[in-house]
Biopython code that builds the backbone (N, CA, C, O; Angstrom):
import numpy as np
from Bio.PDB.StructureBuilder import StructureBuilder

atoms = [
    (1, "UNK", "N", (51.650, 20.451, 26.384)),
    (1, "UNK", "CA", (51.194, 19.070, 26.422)),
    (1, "UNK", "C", (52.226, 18.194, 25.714)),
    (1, "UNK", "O", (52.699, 18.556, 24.637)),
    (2, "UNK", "N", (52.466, 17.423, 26.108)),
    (2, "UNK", "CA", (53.554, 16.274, 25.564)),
    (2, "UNK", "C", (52.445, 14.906, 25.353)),
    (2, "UNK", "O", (51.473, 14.500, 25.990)),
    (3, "UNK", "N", (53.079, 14.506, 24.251)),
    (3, "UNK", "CA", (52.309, 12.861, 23.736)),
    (3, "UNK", "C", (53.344, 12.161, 23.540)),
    (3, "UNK", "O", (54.208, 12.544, 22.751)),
    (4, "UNK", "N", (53.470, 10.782, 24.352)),
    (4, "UNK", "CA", (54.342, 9.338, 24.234)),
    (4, "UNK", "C", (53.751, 8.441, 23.070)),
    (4, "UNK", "O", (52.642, 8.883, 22.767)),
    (5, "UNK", "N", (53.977, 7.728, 22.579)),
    (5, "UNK", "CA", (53.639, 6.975, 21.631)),
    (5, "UNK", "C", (54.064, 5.439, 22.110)),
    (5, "UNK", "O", (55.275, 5.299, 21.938)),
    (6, "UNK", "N", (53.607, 4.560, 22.514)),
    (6, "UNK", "CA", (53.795, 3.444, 23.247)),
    (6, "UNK", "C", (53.845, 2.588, 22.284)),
    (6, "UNK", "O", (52.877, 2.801, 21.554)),
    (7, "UNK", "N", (54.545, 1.625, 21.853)),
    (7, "UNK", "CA", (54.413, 0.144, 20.850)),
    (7, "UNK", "C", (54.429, -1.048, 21.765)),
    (7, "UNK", "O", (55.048, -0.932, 22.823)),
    (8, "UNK", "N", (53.881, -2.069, 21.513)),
    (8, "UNK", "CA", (54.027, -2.954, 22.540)),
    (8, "UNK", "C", (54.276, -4.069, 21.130)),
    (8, "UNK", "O", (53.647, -4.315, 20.101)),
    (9, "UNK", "N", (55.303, -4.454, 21.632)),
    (9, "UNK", "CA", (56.114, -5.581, 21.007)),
    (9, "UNK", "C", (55.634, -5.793, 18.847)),
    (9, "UNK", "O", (55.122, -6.489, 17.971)),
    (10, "UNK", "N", (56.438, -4.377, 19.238)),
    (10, "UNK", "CA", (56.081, -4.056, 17.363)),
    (10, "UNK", "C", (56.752, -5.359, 16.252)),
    (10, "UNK", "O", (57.923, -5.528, 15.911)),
    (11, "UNK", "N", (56.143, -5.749, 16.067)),
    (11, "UNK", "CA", (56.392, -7.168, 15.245)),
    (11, "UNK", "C", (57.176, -7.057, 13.574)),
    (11, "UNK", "O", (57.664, -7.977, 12.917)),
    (12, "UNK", "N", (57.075, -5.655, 13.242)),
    (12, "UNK", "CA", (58.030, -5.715, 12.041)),
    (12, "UNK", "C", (58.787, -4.241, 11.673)),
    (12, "UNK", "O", (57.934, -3.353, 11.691)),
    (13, "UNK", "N", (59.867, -3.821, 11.409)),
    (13, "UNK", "CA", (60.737, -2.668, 11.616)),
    (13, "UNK", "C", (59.895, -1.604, 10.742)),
    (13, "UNK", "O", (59.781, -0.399, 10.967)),
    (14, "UNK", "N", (59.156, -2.599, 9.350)),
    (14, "UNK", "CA", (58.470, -1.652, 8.944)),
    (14, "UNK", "C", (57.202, -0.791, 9.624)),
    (14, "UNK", "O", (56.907, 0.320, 9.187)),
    (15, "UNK", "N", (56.759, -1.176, 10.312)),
    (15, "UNK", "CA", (55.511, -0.930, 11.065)),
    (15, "UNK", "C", (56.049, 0.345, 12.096)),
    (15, "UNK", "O", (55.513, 1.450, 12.167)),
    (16, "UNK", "N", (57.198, -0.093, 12.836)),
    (16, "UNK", "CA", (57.872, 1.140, 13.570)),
    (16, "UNK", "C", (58.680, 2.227, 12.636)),
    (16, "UNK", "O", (59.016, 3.287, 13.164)),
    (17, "UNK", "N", (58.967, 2.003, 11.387)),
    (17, "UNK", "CA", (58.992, 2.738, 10.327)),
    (17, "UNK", "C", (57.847, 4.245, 10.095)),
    (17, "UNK", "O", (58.080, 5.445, 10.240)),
    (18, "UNK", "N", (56.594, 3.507, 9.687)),
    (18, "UNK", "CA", (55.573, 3.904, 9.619)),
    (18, "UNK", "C", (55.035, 5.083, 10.715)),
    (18, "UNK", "O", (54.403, 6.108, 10.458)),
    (19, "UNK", "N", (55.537, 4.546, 12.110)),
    (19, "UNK", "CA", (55.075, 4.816, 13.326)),
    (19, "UNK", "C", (55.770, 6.183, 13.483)),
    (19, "UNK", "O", (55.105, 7.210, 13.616)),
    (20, "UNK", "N", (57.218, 6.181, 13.465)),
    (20, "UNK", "CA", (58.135, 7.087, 13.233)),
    (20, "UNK", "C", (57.911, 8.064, 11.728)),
    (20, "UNK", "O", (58.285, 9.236, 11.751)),
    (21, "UNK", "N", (57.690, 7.860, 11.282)),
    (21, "UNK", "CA", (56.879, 8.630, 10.166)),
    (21, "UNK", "C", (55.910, 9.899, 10.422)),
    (21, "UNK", "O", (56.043, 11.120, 10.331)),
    (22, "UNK", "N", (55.032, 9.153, 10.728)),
    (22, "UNK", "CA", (54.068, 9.532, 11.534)),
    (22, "UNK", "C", (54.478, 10.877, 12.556)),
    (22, "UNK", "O", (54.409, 12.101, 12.445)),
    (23, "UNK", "N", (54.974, 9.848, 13.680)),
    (23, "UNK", "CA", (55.324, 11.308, 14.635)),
    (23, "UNK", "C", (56.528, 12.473, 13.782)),
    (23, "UNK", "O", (56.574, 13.653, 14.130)),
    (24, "UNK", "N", (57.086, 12.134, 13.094)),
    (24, "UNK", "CA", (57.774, 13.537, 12.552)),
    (24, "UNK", "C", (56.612, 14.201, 11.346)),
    (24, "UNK", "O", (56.618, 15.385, 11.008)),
    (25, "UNK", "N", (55.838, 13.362, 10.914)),
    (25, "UNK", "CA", (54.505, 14.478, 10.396)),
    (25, "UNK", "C", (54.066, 15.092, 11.012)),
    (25, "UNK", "O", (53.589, 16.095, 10.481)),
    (26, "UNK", "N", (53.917, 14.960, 12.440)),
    (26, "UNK", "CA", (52.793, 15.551, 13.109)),
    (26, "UNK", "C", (53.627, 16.558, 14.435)),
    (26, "UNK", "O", (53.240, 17.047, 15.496)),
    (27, "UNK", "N", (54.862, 16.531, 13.735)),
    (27, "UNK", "CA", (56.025, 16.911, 14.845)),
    (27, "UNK", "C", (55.976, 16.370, 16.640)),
    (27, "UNK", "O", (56.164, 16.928, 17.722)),
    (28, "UNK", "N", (55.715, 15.382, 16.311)),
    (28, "UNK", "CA", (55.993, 14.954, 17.807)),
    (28, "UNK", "C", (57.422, 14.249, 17.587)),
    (28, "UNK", "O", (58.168, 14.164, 16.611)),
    (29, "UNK", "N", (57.494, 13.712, 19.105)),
    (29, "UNK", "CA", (58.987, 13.323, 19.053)),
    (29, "UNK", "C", (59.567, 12.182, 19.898)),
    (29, "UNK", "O", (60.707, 11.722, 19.840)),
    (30, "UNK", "N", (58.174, 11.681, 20.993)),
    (30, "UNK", "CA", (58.625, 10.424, 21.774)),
    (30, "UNK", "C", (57.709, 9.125, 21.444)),
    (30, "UNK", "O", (56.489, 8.972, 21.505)),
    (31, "UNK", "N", (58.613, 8.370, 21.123)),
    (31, "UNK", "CA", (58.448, 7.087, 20.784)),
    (31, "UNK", "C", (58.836, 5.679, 22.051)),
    (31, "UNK", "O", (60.060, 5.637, 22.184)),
    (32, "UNK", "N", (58.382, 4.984, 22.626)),
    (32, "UNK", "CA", (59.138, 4.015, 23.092)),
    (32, "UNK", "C", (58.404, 2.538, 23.026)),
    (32, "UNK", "O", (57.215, 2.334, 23.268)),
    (33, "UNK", "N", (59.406, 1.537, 22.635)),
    (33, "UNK", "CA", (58.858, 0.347, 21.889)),
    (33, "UNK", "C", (59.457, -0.611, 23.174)),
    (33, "UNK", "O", (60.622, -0.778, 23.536)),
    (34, "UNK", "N", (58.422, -1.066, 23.611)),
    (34, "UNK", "CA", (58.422, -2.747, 24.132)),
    (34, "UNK", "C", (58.764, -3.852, 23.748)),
    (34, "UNK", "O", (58.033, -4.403, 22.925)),
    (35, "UNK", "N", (59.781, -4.429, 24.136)),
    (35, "UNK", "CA", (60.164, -6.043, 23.778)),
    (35, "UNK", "C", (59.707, -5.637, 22.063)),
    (35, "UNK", "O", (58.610, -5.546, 21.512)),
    (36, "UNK", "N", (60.762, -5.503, 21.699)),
    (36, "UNK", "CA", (60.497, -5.715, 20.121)),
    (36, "UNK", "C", (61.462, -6.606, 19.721)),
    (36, "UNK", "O", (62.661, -6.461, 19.958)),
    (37, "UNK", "N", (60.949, -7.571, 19.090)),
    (37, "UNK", "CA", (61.771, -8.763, 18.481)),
    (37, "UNK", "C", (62.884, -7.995, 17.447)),
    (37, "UNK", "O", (63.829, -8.569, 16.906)),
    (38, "UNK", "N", (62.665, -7.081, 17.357)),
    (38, "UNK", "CA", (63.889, -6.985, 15.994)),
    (38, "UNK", "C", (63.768, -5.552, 16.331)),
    (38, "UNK", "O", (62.744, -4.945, 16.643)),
    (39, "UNK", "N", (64.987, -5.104, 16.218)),
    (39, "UNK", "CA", (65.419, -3.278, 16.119)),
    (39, "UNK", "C", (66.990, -2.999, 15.361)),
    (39, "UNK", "O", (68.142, -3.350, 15.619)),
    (40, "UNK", "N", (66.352, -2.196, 14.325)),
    (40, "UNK", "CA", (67.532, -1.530, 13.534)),
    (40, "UNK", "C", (67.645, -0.110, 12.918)),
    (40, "UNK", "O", (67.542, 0.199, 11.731)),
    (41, "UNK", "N", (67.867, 0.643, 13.940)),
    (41, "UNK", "CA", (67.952, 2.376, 13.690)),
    (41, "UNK", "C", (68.053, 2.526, 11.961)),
    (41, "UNK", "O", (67.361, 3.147, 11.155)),
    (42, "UNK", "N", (69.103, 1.760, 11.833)),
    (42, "UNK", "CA", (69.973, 2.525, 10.165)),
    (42, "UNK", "C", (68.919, 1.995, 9.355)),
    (42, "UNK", "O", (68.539, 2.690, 8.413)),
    (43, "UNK", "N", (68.277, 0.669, 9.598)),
    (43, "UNK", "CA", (66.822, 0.084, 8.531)),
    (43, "UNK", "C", (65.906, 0.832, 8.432)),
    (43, "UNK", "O", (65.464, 1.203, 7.345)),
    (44, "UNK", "N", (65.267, 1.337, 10.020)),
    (44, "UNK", "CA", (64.053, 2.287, 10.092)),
    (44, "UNK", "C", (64.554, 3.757, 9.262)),
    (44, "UNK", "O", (64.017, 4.154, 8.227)),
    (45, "UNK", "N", (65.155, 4.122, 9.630)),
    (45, "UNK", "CA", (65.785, 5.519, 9.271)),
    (45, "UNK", "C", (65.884, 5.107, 7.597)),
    (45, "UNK", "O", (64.836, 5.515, 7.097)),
    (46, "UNK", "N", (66.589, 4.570, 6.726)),
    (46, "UNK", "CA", (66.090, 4.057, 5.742)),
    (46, "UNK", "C", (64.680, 4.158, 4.696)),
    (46, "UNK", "O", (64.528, 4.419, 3.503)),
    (47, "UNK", "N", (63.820, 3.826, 5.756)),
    (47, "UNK", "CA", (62.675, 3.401, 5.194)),
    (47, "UNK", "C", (61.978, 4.690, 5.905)),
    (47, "UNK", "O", (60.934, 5.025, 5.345)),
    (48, "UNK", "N", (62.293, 5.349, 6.848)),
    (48, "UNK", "CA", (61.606, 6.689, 7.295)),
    (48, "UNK", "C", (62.839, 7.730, 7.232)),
    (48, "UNK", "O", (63.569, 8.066, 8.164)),
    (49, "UNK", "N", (62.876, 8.129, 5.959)),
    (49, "UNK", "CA", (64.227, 9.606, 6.461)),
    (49, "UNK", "C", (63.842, 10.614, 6.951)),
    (49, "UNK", "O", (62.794, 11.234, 7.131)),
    (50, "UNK", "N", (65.225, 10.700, 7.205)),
    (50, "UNK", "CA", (64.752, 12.806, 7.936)),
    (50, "UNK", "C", (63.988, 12.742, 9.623)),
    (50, "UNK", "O", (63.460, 13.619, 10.306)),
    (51, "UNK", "N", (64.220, 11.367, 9.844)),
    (51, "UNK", "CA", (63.432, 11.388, 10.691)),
    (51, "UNK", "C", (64.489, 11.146, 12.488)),
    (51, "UNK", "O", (64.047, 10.734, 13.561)),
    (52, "UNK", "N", (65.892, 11.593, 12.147)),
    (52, "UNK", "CA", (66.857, 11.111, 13.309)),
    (52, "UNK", "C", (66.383, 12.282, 14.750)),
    (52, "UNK", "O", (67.019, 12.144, 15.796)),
    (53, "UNK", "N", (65.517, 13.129, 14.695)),
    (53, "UNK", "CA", (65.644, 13.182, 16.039)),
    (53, "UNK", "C", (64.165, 13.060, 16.576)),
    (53, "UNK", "O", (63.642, 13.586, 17.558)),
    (54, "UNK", "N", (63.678, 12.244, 15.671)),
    (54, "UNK", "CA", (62.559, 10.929, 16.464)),
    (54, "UNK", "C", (63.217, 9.636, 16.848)),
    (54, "UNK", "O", (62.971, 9.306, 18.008)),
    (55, "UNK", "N", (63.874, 8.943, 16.275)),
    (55, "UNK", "CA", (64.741, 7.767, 16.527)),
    (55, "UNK", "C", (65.863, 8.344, 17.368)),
    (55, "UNK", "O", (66.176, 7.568, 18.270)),
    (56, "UNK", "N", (66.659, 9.623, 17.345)),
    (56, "UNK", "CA", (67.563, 9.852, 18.584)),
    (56, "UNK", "C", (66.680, 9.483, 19.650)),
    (56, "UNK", "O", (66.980, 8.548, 20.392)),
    (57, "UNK", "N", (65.621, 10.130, 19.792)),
    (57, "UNK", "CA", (64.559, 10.217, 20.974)),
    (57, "UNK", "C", (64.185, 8.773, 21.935)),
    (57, "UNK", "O", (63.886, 8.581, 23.113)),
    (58, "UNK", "N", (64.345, 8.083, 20.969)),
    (58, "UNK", "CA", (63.567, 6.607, 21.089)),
    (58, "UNK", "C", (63.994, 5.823, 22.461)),
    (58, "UNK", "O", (65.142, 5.873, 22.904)),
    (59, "UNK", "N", (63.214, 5.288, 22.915)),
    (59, "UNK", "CA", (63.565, 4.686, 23.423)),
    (59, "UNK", "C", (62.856, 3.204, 23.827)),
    (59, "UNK", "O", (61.664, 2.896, 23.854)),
    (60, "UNK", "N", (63.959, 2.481, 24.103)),
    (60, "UNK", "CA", (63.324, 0.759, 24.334)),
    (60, "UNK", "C", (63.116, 0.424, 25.816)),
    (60, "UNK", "O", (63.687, 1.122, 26.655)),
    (61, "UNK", "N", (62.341, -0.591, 26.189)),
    (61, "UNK", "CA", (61.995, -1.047, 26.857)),
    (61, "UNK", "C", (61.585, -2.573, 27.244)),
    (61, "UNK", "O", (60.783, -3.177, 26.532)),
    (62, "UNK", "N", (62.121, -3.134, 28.316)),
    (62, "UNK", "CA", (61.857, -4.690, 28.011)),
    (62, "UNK", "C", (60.287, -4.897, 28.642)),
    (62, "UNK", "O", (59.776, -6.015, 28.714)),
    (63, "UNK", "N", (59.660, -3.766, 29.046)),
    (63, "UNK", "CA", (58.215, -4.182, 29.812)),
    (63, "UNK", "C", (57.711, -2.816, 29.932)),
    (63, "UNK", "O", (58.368, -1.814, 30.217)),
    (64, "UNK", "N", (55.988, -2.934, 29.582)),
    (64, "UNK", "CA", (55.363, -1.925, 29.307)),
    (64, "UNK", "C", (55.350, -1.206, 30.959)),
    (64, "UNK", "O", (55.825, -0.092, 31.181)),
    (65, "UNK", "N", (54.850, -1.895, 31.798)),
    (65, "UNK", "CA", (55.568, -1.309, 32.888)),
    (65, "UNK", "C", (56.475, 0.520, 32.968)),
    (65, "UNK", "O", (56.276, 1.710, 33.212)),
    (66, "UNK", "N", (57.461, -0.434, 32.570)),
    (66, "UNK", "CA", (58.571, 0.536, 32.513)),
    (66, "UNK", "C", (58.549, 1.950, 31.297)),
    (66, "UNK", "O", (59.335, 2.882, 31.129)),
    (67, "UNK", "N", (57.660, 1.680, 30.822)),
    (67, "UNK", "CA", (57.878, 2.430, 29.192)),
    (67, "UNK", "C", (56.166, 3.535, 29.525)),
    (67, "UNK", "O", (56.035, 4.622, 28.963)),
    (68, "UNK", "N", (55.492, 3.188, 30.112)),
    (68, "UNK", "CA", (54.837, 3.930, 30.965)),
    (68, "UNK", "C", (55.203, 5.266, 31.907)),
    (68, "UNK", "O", (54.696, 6.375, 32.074)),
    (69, "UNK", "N", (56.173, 4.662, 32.343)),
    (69, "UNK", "CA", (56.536, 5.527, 33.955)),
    (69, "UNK", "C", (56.911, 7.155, 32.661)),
    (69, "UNK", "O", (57.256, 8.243, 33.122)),
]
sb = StructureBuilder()
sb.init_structure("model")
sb.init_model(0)
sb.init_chain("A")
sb.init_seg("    ")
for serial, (resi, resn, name, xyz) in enumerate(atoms, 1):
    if name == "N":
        sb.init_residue(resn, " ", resi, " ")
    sb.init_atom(name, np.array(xyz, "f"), 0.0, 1.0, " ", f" {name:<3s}", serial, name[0])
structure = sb.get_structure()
């Protein structure tokens, strides 16, 4: 079984921080964030370590649409 983790237009780096946190607690590993006003790998990673092959993983999207498929 595989689990996606969907954000839809995550409003602060800390929050996708958190989010990414999260999935390397629980060892998952796909993340993908919608239209997010602000994105900075080296900030999140920062504030979530240890956590680069959840953020390798990551991926963006300009429409939930797409971040679905």
């Amino acid at each position: 079984m595989s689990i996606t983790v969907v954000l839809h237009e995550p409003q602060d780096l800390v929050n996708i921080a958190h989010v990414v946190r999260a999935l390397k607690n629980f060892e998952l590993r796909d993340l993908r964030l919608v239209n997010p006003p602000e994105y900075d790998a080296y900030r999140i990673g920062g504030t979530a370590p240890q956590t680069q092959e959840v953020l390798g993983r990551l991926g963006r999207f300009g429409r939930l649409r797409g971040a679905r498929a």
